[in-house]
Each structure stands twice: as structure tokens, then as C-alpha cells.
C-alpha positions as CSV (number, residue, x, y, z in Angstrom):
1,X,121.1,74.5,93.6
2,X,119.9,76.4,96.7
3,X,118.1,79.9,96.7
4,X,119.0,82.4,98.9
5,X,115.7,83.2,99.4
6,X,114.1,79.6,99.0
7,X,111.7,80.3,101.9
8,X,110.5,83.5,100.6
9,X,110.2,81.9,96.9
10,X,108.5,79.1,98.0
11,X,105.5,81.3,99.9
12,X,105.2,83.3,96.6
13,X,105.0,80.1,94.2
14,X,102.3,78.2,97.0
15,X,100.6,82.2,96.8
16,X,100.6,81.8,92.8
17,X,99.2,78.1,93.1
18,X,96.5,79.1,95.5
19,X,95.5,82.2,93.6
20,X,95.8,80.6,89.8
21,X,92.9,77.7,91.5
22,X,90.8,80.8,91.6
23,X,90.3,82.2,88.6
24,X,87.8,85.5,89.6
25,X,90.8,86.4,92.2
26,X,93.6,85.6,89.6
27,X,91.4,87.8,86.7
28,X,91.0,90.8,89.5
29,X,94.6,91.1,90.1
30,X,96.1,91.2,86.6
31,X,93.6,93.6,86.0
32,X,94.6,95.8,89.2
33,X,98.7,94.9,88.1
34,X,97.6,95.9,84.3
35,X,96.2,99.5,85.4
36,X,99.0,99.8,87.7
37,X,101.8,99.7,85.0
38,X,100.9,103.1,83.5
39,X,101.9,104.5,80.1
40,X,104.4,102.6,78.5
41,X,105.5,103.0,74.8
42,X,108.1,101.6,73.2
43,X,108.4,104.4,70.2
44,X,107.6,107.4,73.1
45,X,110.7,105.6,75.0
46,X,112.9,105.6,71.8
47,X,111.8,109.5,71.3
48,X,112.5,110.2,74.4
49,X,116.4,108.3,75.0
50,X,117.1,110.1,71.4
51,X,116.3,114.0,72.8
52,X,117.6,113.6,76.1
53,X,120.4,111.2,75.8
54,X,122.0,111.9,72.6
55,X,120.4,115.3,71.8
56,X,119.2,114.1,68.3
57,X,115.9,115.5,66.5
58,X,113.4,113.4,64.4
59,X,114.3,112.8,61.3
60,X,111.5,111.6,58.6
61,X,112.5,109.4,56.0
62,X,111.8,111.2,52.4
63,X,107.7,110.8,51.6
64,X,106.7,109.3,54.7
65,X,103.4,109.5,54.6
66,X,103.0,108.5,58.3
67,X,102.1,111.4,60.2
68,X,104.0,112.8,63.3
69,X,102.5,112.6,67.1
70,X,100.4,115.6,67.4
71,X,99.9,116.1,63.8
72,X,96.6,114.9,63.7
73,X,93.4,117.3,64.3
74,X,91.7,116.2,67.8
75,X,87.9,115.4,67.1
């Protein structure tokens, strides 16, 4: 099989060898790609695809005793 892009993918995988021998480097950037990824949520995602795409309300099942984003007090 040949890459389109076998030069370019093979700098990146000797880049990931060279950086994963140093483990202080390799720690600093996941941690710099971890904070760089922002809010993500899997239920906010949902939430949001239901309201905008399909224009459906939340719907709790009968004595949910989960309580709703927002519902509880700030302290």
C-alpha cells in the first residue's frame, strides 16, 4: 500500500518516537492538547442536536429523581 502522504506521515511517526523517548516533553504536550480541547459533553451535545435540530424539549421520565442542569442551588 503506498500513502499519499508517506513523507509527511513518516516525519510525524519519527516526531511521535522522538517525543514518546521523552517523557517530561510527551507529559507537557498532552497536557497543552488536553486544555486545548475545551468543553466537550456528550449529554450538553445531545441537548443541544435535540433543540436546535429537531426542535424537541426535555422530557423527564415519570419520578426521576435526577435533577435538571441548573436546578441545583450554587454554593
Amino acid at each position: 500500500m503506498v500513502l499519499a502522504g508517506d513523507e509527511v506521515y513518516v516525519e510525524a511517526q519519527e516526531e511521535v518516537d522522538r517525543t514518546l523517548g521523552e517523557p517530561k516533553l510527551w507529559a507537557k504536550m498532552a497536557i497543552h492538547d488536553t486544555a486545548r480541547i475545551g468543553e466537550f459533553s456528550s449529554d450538553r451535545t445531545i441537548r443541544e442536536n435535540a433543540a436546535q435540530t429537531w426542535h424537541l424539549e426535555r422530557v423527564d421520565p415519570p419520578g426521576n429523581i435526577f435533577p435538571r442542569p441548573g436546578d441545583l442551588d450554587e454554593r
